[in-house]
N, C-alpha and C positions, 0 to 999 in steps of 0.2 A: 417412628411407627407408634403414635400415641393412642389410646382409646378413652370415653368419656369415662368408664370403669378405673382407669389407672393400672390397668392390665392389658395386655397385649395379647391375640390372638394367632394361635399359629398352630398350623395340622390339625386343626380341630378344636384344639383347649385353649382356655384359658390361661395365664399364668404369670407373675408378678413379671415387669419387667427389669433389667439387670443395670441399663443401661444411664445414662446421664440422666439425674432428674426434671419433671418441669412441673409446673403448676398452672392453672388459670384464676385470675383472679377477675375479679368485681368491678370493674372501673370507674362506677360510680363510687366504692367505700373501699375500694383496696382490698377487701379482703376475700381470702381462698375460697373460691368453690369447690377444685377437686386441687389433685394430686396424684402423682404416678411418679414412671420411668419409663424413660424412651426403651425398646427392644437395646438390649446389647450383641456386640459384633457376632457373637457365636448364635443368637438367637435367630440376628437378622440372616446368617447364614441358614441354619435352619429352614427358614420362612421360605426363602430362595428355591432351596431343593426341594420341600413340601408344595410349593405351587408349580416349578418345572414339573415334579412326576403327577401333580394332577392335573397339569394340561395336556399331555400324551392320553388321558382319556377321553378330556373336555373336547378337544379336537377333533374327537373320531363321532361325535351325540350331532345328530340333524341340528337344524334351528327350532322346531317343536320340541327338541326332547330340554334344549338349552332353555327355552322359555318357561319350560314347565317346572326344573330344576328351582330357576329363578324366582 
């Protein structure tokens, strides 16, 4: 769960992630453009339960209220 930030998104916030690192680089010059960490297991746990209890609302919103959200 990587983001171009180098932070990972979950219930709302922002916030470093824990988990294995990765980078992107340049492929023309090799060199980095960003940097992060993948979500780690307790995070991605997290993330999990934070989108299950927000689809028990998402579920019950017309397709108007969905598109309007969006």
């Amino acid at each position: 769960m990587p983001s171009l930030n180098g932070q990972v998104y979950i219930n709302g916030q922002w916030t470093e992630g824990t988990g294995t690192p990765f980078q992107s680089t340049n492929p023309a010059t090799g060199s980095t453009l960003w940097a992060g960490h993948y979500a780690g297991a307790e995070q991605l746990s997290g993330a999990i339960s934070a989108a299950s209890s927000a689809f028990a609302d998402w579920q019950r919103r017309t397709v108007e209220e969905r598109y309007r959200i969006i």
